[in-house]
TORTILO-800576 format. One record per residue (C-alpha): residue number from 0; residue in one letter; x negated, y negated, z. Coordinates in Angstrom, 2 decimals, padded with zeros to 5 digits. Example, Ala and Ser with C-alpha at 12.3 -4.5 7.8 and 13.67 -1.06 7.14 Angstrom:
2
n:res:px:py:pz
0:a:-012.30:004.50:007.80
1:s:-013.67:001.06:007.14
//
This chain:
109
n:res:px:py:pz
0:x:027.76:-006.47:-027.40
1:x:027.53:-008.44:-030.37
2:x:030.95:-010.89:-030.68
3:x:032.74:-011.11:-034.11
4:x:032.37:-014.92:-034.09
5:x:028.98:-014.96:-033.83
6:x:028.51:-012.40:-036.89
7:x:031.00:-014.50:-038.85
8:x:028.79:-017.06:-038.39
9:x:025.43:-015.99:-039.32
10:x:027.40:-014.50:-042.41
11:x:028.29:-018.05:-043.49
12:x:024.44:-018.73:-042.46
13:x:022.69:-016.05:-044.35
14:x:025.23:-014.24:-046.57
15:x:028.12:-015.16:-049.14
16:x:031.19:-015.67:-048.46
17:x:034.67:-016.89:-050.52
18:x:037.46:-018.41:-048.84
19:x:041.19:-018.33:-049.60
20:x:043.64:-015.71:-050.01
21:x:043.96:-015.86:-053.75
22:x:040.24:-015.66:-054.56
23:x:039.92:-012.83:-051.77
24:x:042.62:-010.87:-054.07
25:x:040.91:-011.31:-057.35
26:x:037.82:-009.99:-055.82
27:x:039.06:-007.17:-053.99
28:x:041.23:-006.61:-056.95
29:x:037.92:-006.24:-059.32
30:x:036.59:-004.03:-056.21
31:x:033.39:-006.54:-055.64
32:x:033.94:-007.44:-051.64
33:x:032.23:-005.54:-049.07
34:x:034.79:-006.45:-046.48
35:x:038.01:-008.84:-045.61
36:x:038.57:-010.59:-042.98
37:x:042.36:-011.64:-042.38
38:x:043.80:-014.30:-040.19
39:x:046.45:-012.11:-037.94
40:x:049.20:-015.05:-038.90
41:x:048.19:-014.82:-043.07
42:x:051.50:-014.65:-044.63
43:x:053.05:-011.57:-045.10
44:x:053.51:-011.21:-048.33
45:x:049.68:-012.11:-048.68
46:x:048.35:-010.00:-046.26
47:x:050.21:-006.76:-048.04
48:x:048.64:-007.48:-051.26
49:x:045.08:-008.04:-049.98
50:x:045.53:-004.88:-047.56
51:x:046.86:-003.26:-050.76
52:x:044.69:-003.38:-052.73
53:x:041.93:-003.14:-050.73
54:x:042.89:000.72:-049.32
55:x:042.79:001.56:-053.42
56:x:039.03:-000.17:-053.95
57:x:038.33:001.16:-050.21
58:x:036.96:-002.14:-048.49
59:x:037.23:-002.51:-045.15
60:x:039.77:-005.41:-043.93
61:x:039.23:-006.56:-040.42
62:x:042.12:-008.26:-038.91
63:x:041.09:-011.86:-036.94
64:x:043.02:-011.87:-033.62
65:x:043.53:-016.04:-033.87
66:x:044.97:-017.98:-036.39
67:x:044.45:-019.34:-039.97
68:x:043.42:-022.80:-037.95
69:x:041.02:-020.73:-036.03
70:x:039.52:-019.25:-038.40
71:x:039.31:-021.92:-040.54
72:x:037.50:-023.65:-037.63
73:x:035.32:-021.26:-037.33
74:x:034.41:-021.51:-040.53
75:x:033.64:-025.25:-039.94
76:x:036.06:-025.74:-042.41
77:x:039.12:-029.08:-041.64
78:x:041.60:-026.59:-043.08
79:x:043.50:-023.43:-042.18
80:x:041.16:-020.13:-043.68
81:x:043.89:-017.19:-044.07
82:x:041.29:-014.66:-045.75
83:x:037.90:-014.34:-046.14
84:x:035.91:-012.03:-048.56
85:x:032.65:-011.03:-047.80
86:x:030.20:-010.43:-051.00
87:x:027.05:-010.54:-049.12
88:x:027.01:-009.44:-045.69
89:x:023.61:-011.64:-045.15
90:x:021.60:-010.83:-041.93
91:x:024.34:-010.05:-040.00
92:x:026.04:-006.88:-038.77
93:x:029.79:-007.81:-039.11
94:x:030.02:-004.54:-041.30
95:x:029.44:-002.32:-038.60
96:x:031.57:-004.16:-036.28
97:x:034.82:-004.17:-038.91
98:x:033.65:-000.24:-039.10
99:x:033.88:-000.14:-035.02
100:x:037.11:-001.45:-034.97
101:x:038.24:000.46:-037.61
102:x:037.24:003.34:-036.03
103:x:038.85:002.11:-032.11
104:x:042.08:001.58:-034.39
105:x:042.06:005.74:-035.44
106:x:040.69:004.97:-038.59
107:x:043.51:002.85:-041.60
108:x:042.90:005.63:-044.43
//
């Protein structure tokens, strides 16, 4: 089994990515991610608007268990991360795991 961290990882490798909350809405907004990824403590009022408007552009959002620290660490990053937007998916496979957990979850639409 392939972990989510390591995906995120090659995606910031191979692929391209945009960080922050407000660029993740314009681009989900114009309907050009593939996929968000959400820090589970992303403010609320944040995380409605991304998941929002992402079910009416249909792009997968893929909730991080951690924190915006955590991810933010992951991301190499000395700052908290609280969304990510995927544009390029790269050589990884971190589409098929936000589609897995989608579909473990019953499926959000």
């Amino acid at each position: 089994m392939v972990s989510f961290e390591s995906e995120l990882r090659m995606v910031l490798k191979t692929g391209k990515v945009v960080l922050g909350s407000k660029q993740t809405i314009k681009y989900v907004k114009l309907g050009k991610a593939k996929m968000v990824i959400l820090a589970a403590n992303a403010p609320p009022n944040i995380k409605n608007d991304i998941l929002y408007y992402a079910k009416l552009s249909n792009i997968p959002v893929y909730i991080y268990k951690g924190t915006s620290v955590d991810l933010g660490t992951l991301c190499g990053k000395p700052f908290m991360v609280s969304a990510i937007t995927i544009l390029d998916e790269g050589d990884s496979r971190i589409l098929e795991l936000a589609e897995e957990s989608e579909a473990k979850e019953g499926g959000g639409r």
